[in-house]
Backbone bond lengths (Angstrom), bond angles and torsions (degrees), N, CA, C in turn:
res aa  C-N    CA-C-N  psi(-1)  N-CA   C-N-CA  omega(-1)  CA-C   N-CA-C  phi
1 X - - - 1.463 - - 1.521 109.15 -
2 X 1.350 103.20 135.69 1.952 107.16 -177.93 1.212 98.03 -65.58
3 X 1.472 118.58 159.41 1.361 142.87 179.48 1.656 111.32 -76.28
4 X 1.304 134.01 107.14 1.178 125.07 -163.44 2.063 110.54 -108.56
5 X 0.792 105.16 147.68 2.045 105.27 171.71 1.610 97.99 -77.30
6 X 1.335 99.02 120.70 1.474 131.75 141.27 1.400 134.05 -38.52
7 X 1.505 108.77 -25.75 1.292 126.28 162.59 1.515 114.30 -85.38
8 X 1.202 125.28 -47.07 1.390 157.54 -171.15 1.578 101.97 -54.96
9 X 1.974 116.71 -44.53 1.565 105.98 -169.54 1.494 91.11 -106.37
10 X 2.270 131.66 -15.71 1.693 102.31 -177.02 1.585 96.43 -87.22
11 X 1.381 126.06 -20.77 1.254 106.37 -159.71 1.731 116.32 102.50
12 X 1.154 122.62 135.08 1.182 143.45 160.65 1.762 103.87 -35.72
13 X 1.091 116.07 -74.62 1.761 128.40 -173.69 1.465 116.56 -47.21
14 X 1.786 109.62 -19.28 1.601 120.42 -167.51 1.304 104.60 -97.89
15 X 1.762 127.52 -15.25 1.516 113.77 157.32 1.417 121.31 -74.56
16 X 1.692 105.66 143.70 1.338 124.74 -172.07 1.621 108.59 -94.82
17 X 1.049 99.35 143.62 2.026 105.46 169.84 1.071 99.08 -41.04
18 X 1.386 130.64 174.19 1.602 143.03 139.67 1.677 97.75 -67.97
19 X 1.649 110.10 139.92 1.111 111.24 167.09 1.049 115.61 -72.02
20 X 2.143 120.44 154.59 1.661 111.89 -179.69 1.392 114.98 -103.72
21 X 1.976 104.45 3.90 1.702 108.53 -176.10 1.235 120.01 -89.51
22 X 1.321 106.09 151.83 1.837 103.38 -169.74 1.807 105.63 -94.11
23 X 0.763 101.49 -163.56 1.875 115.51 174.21 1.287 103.12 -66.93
24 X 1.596 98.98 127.19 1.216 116.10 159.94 1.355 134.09 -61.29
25 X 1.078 140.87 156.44 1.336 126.81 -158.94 1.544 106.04 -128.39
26 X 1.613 111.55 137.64 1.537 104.99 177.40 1.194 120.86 109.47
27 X 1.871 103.23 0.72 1.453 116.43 165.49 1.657 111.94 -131.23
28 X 1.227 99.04 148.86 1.655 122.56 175.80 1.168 99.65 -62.73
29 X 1.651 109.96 144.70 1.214 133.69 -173.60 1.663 113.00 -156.96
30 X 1.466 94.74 63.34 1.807 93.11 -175.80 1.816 103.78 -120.92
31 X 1.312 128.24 101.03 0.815 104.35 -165.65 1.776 130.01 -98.65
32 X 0.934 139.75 155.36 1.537 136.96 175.21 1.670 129.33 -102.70
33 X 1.140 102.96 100.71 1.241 102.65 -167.16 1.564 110.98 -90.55
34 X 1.676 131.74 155.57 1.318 112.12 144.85 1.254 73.03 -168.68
35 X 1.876 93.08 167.96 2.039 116.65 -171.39 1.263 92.38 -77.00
36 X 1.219 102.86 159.46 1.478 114.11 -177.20 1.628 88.73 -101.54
37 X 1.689 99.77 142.68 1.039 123.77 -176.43 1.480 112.00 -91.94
38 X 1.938 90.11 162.19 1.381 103.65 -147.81 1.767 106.86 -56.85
39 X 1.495 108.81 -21.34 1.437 115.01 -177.62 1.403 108.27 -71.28
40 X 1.176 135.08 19.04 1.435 135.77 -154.39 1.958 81.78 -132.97
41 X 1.151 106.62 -59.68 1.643 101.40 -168.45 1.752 102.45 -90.92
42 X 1.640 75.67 156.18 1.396 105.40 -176.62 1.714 128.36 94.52
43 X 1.476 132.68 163.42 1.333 131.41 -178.34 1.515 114.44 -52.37
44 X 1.547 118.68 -53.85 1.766 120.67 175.19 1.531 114.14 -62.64
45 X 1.573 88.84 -67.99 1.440 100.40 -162.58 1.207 112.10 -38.84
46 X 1.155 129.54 -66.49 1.938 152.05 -179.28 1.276 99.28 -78.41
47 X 1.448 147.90 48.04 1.218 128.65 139.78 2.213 126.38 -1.90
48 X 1.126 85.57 -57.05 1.524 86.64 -154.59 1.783 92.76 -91.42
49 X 1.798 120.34 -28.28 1.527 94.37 171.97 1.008 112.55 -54.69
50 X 1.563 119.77 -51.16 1.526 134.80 -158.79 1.561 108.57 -61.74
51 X 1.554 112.06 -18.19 1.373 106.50 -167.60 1.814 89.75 -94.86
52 X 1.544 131.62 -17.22 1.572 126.64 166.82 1.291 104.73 -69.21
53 X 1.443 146.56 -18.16 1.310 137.54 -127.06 2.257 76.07 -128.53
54 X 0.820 123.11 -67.78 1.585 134.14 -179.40 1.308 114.45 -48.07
55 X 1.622 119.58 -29.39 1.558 126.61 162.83 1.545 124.98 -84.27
56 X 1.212 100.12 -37.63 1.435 103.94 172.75 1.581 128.35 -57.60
57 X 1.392 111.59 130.54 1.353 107.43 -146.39 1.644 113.74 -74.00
58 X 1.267 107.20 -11.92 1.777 122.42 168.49 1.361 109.26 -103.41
59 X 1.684 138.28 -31.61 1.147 128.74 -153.61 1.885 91.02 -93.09
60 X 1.204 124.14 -44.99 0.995 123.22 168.42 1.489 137.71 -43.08
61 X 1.678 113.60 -16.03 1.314 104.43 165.32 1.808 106.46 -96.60
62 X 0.998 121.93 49.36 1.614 120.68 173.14 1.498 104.12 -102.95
63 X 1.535 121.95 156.27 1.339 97.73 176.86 1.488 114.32 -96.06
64 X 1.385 134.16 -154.64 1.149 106.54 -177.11 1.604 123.74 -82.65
65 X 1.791 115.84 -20.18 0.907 130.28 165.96 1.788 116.68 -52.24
66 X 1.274 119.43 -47.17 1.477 133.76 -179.30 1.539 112.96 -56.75
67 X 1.909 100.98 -37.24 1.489 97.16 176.55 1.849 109.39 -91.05
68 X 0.905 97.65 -26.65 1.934 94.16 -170.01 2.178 94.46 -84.78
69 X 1.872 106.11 6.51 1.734 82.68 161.33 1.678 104.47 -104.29
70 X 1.567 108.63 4.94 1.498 118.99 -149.99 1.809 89.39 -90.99
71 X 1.926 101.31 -52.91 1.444 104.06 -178.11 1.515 115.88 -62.46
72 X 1.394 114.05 -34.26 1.592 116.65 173.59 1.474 114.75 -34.63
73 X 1.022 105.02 -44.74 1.881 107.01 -169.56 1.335 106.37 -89.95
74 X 1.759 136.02 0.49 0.856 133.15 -158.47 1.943 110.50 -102.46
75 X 1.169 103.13 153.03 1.554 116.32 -170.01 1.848 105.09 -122.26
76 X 1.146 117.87 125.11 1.641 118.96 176.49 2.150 93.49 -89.63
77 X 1.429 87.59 140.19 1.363 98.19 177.10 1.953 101.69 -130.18
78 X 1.413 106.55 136.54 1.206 110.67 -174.68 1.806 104.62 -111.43
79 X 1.185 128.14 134.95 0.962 137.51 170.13 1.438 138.07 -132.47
80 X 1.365 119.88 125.03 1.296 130.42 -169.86 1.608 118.91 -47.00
81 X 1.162 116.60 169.70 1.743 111.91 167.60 1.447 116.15 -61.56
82 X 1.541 131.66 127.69 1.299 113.05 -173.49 1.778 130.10 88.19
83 X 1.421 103.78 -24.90 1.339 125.61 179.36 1.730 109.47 -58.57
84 X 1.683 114.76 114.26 1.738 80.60 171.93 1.495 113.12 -101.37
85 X 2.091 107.58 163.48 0.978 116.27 -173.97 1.593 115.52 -81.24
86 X 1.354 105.16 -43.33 1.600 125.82 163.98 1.510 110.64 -149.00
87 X 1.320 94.29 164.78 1.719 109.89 -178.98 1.541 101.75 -111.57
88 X 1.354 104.45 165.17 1.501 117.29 177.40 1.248 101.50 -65.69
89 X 1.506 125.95 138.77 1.810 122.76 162.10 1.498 90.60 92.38
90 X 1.583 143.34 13.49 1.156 121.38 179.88 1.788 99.59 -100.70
91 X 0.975 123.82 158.14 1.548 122.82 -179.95 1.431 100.65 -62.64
92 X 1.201 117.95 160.73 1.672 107.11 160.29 2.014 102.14 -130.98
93 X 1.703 70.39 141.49 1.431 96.39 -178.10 1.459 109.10 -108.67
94 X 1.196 119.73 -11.26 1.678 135.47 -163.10 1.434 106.28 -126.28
95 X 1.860 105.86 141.29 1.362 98.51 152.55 1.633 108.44 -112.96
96 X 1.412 131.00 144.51 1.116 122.72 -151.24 1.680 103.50 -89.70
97 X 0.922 142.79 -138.35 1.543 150.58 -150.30 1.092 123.30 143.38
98 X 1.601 138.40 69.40 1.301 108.20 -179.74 1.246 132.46 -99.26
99 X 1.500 94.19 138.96 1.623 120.97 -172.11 1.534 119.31 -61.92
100 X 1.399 95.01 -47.60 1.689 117.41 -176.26 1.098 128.55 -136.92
101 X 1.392 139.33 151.25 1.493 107.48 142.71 2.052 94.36 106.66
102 X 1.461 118.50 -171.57 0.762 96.71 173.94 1.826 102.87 -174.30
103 X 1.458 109.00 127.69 1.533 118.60 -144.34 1.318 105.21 -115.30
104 X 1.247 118.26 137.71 1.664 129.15 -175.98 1.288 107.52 -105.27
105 X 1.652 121.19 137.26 1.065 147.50 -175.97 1.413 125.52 -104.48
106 X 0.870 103.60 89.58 1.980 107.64 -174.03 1.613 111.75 -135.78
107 X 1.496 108.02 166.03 0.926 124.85 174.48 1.813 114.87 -141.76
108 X 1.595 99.62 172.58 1.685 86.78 -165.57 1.619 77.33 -126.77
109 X 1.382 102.00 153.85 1.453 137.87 -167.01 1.718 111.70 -109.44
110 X 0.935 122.37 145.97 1.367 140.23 160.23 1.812 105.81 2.42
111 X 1.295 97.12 -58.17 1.481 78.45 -153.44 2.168 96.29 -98.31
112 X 1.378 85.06 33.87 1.688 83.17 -172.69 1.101 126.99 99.55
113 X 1.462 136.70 -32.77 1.463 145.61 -133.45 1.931 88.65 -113.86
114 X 1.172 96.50 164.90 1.867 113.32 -148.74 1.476 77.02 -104.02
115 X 1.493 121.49 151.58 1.521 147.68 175.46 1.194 98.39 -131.95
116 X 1.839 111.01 98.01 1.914 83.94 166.00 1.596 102.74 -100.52
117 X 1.547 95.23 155.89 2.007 105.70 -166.16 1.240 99.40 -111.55
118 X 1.617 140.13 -33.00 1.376 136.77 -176.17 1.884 99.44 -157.67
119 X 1.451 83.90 146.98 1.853 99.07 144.79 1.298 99.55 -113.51
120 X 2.111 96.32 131.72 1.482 100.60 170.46 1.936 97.63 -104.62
121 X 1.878 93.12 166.59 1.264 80.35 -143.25 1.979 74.82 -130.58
122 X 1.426 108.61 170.28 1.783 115.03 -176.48 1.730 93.93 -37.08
123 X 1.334 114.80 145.09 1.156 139.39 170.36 1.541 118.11 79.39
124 X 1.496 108.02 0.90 1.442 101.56 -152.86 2.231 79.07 -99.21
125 X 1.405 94.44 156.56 1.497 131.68 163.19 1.188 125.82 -76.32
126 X 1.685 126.04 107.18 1.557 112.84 -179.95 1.901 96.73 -128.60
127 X 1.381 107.31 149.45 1.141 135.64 -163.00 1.589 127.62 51.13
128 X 1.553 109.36 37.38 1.104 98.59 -179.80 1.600 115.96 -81.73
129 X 1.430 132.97 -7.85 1.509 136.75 174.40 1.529 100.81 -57.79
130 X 1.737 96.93 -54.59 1.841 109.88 -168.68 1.590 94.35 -51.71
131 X 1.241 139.58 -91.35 1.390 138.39 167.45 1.395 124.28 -3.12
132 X 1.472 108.01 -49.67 1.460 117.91 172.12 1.370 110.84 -55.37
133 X 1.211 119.31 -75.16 1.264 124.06 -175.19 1.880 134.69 -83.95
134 X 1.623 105.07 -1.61 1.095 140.56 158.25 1.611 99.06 62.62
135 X 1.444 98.28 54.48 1.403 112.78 154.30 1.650 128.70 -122.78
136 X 1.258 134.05 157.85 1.512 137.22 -166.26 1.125 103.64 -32.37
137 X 1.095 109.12 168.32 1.819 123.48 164.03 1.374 109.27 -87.37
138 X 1.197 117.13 125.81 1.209 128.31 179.72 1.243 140.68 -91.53
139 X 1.925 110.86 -0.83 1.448 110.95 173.50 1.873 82.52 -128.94
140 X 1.150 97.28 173.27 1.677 108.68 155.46 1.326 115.38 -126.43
141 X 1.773 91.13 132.62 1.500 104.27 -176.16 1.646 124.76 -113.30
142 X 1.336 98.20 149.58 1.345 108.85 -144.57 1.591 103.40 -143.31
143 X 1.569 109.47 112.96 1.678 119.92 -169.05 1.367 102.11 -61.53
144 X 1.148 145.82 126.28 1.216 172.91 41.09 2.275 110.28 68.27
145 X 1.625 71.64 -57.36 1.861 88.33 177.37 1.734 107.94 -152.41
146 X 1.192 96.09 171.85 1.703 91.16 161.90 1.275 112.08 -14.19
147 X 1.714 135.24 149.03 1.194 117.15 136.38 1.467 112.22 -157.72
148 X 1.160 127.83 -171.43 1.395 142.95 -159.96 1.185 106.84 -154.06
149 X 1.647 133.75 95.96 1.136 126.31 147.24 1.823 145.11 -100.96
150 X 1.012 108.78 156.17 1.759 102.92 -172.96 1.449 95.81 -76.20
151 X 0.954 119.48 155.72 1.336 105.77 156.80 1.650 112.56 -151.23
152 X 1.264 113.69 126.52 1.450 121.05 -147.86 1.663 110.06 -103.92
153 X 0.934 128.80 135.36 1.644 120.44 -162.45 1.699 93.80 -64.99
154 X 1.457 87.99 155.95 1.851 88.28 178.70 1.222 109.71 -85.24
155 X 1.395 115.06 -72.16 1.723 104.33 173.69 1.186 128.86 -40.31
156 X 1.122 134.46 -9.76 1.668 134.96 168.79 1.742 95.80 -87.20
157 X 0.847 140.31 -64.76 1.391 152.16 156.35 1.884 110.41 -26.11
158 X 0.774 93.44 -61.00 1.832 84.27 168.65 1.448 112.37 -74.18
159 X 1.406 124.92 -42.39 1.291 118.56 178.56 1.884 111.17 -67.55
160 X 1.123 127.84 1.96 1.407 123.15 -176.49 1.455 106.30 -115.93
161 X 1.440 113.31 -19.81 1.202 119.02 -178.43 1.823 98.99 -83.91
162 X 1.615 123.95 -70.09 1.131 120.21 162.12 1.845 114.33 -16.44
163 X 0.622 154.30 -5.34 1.878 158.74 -175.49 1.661 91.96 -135.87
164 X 0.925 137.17 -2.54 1.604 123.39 163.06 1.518 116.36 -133.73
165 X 1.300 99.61 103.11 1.238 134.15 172.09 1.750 130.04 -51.27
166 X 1.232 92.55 -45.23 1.774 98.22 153.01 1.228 115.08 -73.60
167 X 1.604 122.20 -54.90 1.365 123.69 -177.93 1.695 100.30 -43.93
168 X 1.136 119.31 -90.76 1.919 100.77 164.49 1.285 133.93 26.67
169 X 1.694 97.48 -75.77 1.125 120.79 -169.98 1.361 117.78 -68.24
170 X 1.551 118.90 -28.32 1.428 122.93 -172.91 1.549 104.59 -95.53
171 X 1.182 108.89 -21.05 1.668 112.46 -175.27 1.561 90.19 -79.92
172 X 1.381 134.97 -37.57 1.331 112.81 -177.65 1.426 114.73 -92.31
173 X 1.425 141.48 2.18 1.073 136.81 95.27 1.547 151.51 46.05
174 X 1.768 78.94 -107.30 1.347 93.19 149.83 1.227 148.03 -96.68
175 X 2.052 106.74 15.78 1.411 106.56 176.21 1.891 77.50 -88.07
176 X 0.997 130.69 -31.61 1.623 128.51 178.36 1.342 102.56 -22.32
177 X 1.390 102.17 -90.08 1.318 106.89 -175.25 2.030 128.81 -49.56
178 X 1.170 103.20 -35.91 1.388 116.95 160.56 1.377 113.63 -43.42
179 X 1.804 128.17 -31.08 1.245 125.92 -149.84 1.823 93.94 -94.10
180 X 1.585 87.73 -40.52 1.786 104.34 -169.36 1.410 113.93 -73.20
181 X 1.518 116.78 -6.54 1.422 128.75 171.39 1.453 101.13 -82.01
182 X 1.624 103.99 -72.16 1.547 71.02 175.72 1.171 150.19 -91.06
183 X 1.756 109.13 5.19 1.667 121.44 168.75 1.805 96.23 -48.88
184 X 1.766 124.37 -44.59 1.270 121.56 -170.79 1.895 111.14 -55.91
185 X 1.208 88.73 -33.04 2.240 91.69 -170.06 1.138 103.35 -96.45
186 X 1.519 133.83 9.54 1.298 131.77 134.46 1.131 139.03 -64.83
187 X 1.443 107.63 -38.08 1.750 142.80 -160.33 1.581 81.21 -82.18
188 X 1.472 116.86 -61.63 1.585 121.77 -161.50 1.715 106.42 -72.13
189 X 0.946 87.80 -10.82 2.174 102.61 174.34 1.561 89.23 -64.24
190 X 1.118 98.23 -68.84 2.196 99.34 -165.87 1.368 112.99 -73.06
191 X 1.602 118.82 -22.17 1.172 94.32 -162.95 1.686 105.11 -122.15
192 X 0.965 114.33 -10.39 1.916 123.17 160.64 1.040 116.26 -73.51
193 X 1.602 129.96 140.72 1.151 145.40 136.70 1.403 108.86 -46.76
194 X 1.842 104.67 144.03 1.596 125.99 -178.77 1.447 99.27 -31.42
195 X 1.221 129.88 -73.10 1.215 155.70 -171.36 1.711 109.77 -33.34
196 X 1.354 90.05 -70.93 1.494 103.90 -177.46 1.600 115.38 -60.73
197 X 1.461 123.12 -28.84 2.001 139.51 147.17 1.482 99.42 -29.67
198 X 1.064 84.05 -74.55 1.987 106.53 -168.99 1.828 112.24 -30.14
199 X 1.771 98.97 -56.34 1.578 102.58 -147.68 1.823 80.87 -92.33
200 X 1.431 138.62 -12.61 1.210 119.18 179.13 1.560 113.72 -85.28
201 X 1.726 113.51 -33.08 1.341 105.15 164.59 1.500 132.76 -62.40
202 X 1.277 104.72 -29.65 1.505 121.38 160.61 1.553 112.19 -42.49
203 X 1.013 101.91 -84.37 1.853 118.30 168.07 1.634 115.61 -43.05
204 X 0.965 105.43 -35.51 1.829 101.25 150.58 1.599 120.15 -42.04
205 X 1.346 105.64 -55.01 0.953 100.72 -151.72 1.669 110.16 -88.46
206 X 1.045 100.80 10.11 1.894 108.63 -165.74 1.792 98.75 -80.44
207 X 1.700 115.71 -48.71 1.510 99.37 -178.23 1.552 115.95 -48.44
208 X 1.707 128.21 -36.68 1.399 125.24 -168.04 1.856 102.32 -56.75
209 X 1.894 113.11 -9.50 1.488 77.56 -178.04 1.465 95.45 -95.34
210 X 1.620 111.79 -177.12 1.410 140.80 -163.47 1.750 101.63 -95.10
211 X 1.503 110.43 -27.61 1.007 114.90 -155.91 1.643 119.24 -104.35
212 X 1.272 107.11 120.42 1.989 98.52 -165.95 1.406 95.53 -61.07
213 X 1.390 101.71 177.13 1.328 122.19 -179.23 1.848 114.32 -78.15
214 X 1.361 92.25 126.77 2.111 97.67 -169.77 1.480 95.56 -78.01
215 X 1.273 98.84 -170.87 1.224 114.26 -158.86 1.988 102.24 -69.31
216 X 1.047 118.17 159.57 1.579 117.42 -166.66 1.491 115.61 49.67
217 X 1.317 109.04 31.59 1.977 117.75 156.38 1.477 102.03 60.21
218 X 1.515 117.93 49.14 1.330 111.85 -160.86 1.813 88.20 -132.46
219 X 1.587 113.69 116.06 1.708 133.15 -171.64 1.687 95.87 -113.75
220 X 0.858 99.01 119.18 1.685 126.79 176.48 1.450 105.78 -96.03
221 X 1.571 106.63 88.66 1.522 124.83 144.30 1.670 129.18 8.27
222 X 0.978 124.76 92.29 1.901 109.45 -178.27 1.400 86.02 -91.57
223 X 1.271 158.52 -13.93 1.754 152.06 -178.63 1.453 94.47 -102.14
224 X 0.939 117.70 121.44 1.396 127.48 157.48 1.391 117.55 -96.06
225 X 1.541 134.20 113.61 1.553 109.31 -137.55 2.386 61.74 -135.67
226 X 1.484 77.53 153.02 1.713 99.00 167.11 1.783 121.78 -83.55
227 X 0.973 89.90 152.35 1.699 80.97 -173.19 1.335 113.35 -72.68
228 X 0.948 108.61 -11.24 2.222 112.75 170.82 1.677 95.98 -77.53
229 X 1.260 124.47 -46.01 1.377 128.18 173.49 1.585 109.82 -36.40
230 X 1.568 108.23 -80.86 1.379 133.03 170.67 1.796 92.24 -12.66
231 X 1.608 89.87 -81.76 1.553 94.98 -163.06 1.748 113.92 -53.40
232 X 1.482 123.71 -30.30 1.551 119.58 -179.25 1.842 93.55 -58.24
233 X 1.285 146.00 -64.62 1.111 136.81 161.61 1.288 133.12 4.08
234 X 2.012 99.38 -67.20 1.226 105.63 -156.97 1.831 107.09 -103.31
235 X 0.800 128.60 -54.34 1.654 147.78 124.30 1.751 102.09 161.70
236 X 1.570 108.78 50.26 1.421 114.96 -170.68 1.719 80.94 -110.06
237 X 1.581 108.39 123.67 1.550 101.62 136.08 1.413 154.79 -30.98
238 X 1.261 122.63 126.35 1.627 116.64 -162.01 1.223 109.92 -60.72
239 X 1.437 135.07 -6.13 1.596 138.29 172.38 1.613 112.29 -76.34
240 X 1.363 91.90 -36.96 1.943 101.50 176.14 1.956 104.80 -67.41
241 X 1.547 91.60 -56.63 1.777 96.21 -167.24 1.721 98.05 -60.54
242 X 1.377 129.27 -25.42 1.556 106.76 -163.75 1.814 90.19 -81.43
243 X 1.440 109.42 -20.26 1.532 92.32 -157.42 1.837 91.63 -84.97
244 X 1.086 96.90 -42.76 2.031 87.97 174.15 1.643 111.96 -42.13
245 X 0.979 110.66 -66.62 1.443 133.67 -171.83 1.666 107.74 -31.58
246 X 1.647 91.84 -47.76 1.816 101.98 -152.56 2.093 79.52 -81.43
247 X 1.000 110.92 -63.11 1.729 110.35 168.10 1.472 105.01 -23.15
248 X 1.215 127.81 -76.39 1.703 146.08 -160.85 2.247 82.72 -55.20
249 X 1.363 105.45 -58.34 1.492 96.54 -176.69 1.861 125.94 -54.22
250 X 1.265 88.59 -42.85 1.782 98.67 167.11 1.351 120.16 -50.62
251 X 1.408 132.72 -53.17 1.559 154.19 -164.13 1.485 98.61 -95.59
252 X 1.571 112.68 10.81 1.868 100.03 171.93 0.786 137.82 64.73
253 X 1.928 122.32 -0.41 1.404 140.97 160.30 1.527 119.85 -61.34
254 X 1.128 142.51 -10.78 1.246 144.16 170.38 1.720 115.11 -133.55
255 X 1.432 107.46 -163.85 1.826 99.47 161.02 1.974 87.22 -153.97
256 X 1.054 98.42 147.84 1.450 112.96 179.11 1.545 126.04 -98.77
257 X 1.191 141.32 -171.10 1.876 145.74 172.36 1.330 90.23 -156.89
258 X 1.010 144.21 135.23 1.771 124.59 134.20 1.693 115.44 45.95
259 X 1.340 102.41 49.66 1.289 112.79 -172.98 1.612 128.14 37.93
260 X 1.603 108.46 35.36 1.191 124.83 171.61 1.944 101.90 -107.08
261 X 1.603 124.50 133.55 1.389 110.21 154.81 1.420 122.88 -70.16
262 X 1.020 112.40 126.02 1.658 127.52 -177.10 1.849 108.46 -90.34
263 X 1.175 90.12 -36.53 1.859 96.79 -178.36 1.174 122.34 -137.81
264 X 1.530 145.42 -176.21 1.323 145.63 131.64 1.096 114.54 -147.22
265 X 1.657 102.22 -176.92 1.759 109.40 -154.24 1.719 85.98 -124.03
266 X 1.090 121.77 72.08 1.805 125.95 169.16 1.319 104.74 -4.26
267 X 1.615 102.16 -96.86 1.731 98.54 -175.68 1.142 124.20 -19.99
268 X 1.415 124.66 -58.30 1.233 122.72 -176.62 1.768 111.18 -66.49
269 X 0.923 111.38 -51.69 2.040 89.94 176.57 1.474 116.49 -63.82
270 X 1.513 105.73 -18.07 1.640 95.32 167.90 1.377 123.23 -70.49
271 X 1.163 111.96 -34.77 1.566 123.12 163.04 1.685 98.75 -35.43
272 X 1.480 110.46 -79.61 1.591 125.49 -173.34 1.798 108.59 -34.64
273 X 1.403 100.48 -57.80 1.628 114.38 -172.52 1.860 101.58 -66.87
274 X 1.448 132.28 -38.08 1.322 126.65 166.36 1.923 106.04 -58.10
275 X 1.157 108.54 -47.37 1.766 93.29 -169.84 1.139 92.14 -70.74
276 X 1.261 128.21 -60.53 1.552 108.33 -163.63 1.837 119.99 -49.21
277 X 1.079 130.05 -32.53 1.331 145.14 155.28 1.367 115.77 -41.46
């Protein structure tokens, strides 16, 4: 395949400023590096990378040679709860991978205050645009739970992607869909009730578990997210989300810990998320 510009398939309009915010404060930042071992690369050995790398809707058009020169350069990084991986405005040298675990994506705004935009979740890709176009990282990420990430050199990673032309195509793609996610939790900023914020971010979060729904439609949470969290999401204050929440807990729509949600009952916030609509 001919060698194609990187500029040429995002476009002029798809590079971002350099961010002007510094490190957030109040999170761990110790990091652990080591190469990922030989049982990790390749078609046998790594069953289950190779089986993230073949689904993924960009990593999957590499051939197998493109990915076993991609994993060569690559380092697994493990990180604590809370631990960050990068901050907004940091250069990137990595494209991320996650292995495990499960990592929040935010950024801080003007007046200081935290925006979270996604949890990425096992298999998913973070900073591959920044890499692409070899500008800062633009959210800061921040482990959620345990986690384990790959993390793949960037310039080897842009230079393999640049020569794959589909790969391209799916990475822009999926900043597509990335855009229409959150053009949607903007849209639902102006035009939902507190309530109706609440029970759709909730319901977000139910596909990340593994586990179908038990008996009485009740999905048990693998993110345990804080109610200041909740609210960076939705753009409801943590005084609104504890008082929804503790309501939503009374009427048997959720289950609680220490004023964390531990579970929910789908049907029932879809009910909530249809009236409010």
């Amino acid at each position: 395949m001919s060698s194609m510009n990187t500029a040429a398939i995002l476009g002029e309009r798809a590079v971002l400023p350099p961010s002007t915010f510094a490190r957030m404060p109040g999170h761990v930042a110790a990091p652990y590096l080591r190469p990922v071992p030989s049982a990790d690369i390749g078609h046998a050995a790594g069953p289950r990378l190779h089986q993230m790398f073949v689904t993924h809707p960009a990593l999957r058009t590499l051939s197998p040679a493109e990915r076993q020169g991609l994993l060569q350069g690559s380092r697994v990084r493990t990180l604590r709860r809370k631990e960050v991986a990068g901050s907004e405005g940091d250069p990137v040298n990595h494209v991320f991978l996650v292995l495990d675990g499960y990592i929040k994506l935010s950024r801080l705004v003007s007046d200081g205050s935290e925006v979270l935009l996604d949890i990425a979740s096992p298999s998913a890709c973070i900073g591959e645009f920044a890499a692409l176009q070899q500008q800062p990282l633009d959210v800061t990420l921040t482990a959620l739970t345990p986690c384990r990430l790959l993390l793949m050199n960037a310039r080897h990673f842009r230079q393999t992607f640049e020569r794959q032309s589909d790969g391209l195509r799916a990475l822009v793609s999926l900043a597509g869909d990335r855009l229409l996610a959150m053009t949607e939790t903007l849209v639902d900023i102006c035009a939902l009730p507190a309530a109706g914020r609440l029970a759709k971010a909730l319901l977000r979060l139910a596909p990340l578990s593994s586990r179908k729904a038990a008996t009485g439609g009740t999905v048990s949470l693998p993110v345990r997210l804080s109610q200041s969290e909740i609210g960076m999401m939705t753009g409801v204050c943590r005084e609104a989300v504890n008082k929804q929440l503790r309501a939503w807990l009374a009427d048997g729509l959720l289950d609680m810990t220490a004023g964390v949600v531990t579970a929910i009952r789908p049907a029932a916030l879809t009910e909530v998320l249809e009236i409010a609509t």
